[in-house]
C-alpha positions as CSV (number, residue, x, y, z in Angstrom):
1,X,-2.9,15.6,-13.1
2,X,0.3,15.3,-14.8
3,X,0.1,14.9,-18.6
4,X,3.6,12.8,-19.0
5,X,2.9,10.2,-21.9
6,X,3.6,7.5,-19.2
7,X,0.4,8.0,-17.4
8,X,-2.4,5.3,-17.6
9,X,-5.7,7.3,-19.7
10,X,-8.9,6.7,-20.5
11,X,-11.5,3.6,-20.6
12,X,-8.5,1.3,-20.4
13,X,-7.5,2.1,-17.4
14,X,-11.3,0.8,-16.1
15,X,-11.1,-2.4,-18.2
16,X,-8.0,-3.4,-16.7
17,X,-9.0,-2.5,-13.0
18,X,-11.4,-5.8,-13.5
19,X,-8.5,-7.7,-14.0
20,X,-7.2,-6.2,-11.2
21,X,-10.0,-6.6,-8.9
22,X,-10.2,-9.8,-9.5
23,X,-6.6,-10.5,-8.7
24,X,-7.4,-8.6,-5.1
25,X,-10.1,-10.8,-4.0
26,X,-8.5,-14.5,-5.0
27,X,-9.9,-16.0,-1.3
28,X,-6.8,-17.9,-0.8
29,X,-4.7,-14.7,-0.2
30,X,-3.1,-13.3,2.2
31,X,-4.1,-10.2,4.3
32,X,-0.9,-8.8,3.3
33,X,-0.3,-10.1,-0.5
34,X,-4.4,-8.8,-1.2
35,X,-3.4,-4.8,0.6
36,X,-0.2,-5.3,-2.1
37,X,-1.8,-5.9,-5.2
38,X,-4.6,-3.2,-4.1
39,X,-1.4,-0.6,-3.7
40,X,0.2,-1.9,-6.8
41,X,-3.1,-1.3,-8.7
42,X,-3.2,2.0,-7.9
43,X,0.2,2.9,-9.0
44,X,-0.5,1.2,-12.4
45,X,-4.3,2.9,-13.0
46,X,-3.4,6.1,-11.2
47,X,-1.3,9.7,-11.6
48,X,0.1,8.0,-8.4
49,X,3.5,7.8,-7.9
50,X,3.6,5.1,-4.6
51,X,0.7,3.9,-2.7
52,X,0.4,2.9,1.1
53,X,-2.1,1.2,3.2
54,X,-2.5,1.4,7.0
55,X,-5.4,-0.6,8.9
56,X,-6.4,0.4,12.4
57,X,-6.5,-3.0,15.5
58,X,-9.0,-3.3,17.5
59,X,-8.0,-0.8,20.0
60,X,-7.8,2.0,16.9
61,X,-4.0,2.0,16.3
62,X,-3.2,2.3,12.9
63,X,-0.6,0.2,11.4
64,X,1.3,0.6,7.9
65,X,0.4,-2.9,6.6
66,X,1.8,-2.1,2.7
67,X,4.2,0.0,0.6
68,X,4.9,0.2,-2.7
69,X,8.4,1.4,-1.7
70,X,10.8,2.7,1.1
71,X,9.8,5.8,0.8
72,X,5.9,5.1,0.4
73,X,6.9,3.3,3.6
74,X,8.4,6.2,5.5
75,X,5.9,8.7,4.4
76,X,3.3,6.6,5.8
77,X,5.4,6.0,9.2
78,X,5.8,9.4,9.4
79,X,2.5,10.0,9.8
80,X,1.7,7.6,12.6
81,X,5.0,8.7,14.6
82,X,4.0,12.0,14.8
83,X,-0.7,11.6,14.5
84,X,-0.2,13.8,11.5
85,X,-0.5,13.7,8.0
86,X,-3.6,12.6,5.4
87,X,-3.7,8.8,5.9
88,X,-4.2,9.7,9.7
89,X,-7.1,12.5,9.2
90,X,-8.7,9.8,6.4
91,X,-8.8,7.8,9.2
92,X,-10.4,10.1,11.9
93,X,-13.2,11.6,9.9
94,X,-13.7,8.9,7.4
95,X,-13.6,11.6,4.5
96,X,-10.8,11.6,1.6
97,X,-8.2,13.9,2.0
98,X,-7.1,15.3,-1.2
99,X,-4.0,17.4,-1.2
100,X,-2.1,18.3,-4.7
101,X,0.8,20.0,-2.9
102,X,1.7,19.1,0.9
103,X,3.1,22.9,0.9
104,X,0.0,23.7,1.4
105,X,-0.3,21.7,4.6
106,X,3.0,22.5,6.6
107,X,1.7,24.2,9.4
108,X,-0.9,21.3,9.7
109,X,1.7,18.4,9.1
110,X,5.1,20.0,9.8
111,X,6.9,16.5,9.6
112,X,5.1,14.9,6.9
113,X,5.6,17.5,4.6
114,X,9.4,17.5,5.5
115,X,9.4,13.6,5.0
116,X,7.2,13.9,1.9
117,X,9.3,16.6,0.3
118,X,12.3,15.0,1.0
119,X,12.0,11.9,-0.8
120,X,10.9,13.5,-4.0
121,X,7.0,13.5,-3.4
122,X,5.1,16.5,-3.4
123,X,1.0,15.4,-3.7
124,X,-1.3,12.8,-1.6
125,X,-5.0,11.9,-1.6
126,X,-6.0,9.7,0.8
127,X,-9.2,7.7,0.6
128,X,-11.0,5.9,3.5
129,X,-11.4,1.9,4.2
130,X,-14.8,1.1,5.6
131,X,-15.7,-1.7,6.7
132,X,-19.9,-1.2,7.1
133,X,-20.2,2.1,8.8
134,X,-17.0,1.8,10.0
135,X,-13.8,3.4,8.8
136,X,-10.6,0.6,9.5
137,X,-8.0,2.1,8.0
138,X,-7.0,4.3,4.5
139,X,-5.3,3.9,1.1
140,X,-3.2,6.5,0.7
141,X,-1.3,7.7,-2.5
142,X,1.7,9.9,-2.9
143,X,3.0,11.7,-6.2
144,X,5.8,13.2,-7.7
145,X,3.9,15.9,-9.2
146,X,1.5,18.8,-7.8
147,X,-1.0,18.5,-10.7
148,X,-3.7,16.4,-8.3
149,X,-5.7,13.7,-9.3
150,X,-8.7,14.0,-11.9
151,X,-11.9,12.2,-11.3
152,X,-10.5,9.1,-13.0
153,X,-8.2,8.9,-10.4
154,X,-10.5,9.3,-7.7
155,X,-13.0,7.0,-9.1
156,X,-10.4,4.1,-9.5
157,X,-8.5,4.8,-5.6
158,X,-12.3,4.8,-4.2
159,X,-13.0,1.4,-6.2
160,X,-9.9,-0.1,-5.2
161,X,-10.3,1.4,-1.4
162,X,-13.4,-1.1,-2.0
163,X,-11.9,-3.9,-2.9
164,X,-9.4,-3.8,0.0
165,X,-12.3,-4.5,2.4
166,X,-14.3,-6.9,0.0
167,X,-11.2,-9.0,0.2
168,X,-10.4,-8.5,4.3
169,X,-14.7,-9.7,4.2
170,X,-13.8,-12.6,1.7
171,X,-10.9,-14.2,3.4
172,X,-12.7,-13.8,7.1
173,X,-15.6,-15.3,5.3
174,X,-12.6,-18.4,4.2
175,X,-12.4,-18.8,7.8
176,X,-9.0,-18.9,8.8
177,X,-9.1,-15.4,10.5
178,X,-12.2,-14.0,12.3
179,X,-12.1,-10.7,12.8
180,X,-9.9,-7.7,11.4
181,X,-7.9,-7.4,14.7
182,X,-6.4,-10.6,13.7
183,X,-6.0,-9.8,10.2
184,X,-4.3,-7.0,10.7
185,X,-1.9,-9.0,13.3
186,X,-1.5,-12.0,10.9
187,X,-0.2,-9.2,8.6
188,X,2.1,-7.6,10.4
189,X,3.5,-10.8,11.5
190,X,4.4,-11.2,7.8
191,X,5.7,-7.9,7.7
192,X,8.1,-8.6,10.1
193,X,9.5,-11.7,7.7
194,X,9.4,-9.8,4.5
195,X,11.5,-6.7,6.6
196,X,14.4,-9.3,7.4
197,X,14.4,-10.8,4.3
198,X,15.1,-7.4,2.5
199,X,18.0,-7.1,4.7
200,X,19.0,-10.5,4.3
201,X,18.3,-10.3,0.1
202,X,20.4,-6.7,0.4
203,X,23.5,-8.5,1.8
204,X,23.7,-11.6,-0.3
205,X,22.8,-9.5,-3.8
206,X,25.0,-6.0,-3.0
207,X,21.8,-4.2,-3.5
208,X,19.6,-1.0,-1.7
209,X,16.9,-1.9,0.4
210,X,14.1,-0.9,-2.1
211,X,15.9,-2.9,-4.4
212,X,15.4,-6.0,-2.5
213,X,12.0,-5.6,-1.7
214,X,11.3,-5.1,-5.5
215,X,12.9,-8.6,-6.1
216,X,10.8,-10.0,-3.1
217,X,7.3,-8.7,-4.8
218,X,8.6,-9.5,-8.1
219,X,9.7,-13.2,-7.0
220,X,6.3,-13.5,-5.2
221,X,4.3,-12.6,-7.9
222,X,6.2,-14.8,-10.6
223,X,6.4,-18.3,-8.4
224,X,3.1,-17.4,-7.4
225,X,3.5,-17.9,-3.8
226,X,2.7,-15.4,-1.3
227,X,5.2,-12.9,0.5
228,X,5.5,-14.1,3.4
229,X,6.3,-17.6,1.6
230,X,8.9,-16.2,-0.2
231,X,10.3,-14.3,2.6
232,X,10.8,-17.5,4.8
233,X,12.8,-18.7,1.4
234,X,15.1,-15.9,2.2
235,X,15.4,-15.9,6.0
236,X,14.9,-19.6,6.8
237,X,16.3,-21.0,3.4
238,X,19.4,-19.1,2.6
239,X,18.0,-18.1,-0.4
240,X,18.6,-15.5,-2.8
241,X,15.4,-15.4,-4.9
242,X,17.6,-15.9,-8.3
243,X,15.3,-18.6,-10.0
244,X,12.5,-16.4,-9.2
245,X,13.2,-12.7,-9.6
């Protein structure tokens, strides 16, 4: 792991995952505002430098359903494109996949690597999502470095790989959605909003795409409203986010 003065160590880093558990499994959350704070979690506890979390429908199709980034985003499209890369063989065996340098991988993942390496990342691990005995999906995390993750790290991605299904169980359990297939739709659905809105919060502000979506998650999280809500604020509304982010 890297040893850069920036990186979360020690007991802390397990007190505050309580807070951040806790913030997962709020029932009155979205499918895809509870995947986001897992992701962002990780990013803040972890060596990680981005996070990603893809869920399988109920014909086994895995879709990307959060990013920490644009490039979190296209490493983890990447992988799907092309049935290659860690989040996809997570998936398949149900084992983590724990790879410090994706060099080692090219001749497994030709194009991941290549997508990987060229937006700065170099590491991934990649840690199952079970649901029972089933594996739905993975949470897979990306770094800058090729120093891998210590046990710390591993502990703190399984637990939060944890909480992402406690809170898929908790909000079926609120009733709303019955089953993961429709989770998983309800979320992409919202994906779809939050992807115009970027474009839409690009334009008006003379900002990058990542940019945007920073101001989105950072405007959700401070008015306290979900992405999606915030989103339609942008598309629907003709707003800019300014009060908020």
């Amino acid at each position: 792991m890297s040893t850069t003065d920036e990186q979360p160590r020690g007991a802390d880093r397990f007190e505050r995952l309580s807070a951040g558990l806790t913030s997962v499994l709020e029932p009155e959350l979205e499918v895809l505002d509870a995947m986001d704070r897992v992701i962002a979690a990780c990013v803040e506890l972890t060596s990680a430098t981005e996070a990603g979390i893809v869920l399988g429908d109920a014909s086994g199709t895995l879709h990307v359903i959060a990013s920490t980034s644009e490039r979190s985003s296209d490493a983890e499209e990447a992988q799907l494109g092309t049935n290659e890369g860690p989040c996809v063989d997570c998936h398949r065996t149900g084992k983590a996949i724990d790879v410090p340098d994706v060099a080692t991988h090219e001749s497994v993942w030709p194009v991941f690597t290549e997508t990987l390496r060229g937006r700065g990342l170099h590491g991934t691990f990649a840690e199952p999502i079970r649901l029972r005995d089933a594996t739905i999906g993975s949470l897979c995390v990306f770094a800058a470095h090729r120093d891998g993750h210590d046990d710390s790290d591993v502990v703190l991605i399984q637990l939060l790989a944890d909480a992402a299904s406690a809170a898929l169980v908790r909000q079926r359990d609120g009733g709303r959605l019955h089953s993961l297939d429709e989770q998983v739709q309800d979320a992409l659905q919202a994906r779809v909003v939050v992807e115009q809105a970027k474009g839409a919060l690009a334009f008006r502000r003379g900002i990058r795409i990542d940019e945007a979506f920073q101001v989105l998650r950072r405007a959700a999280h401070s008015a306290g409203n979900g992405m999606r809500a915030s989103a339609e604020d942008v598309v629907h509304r003709g707003s800019d986010l300014g009060s908020t982010a």
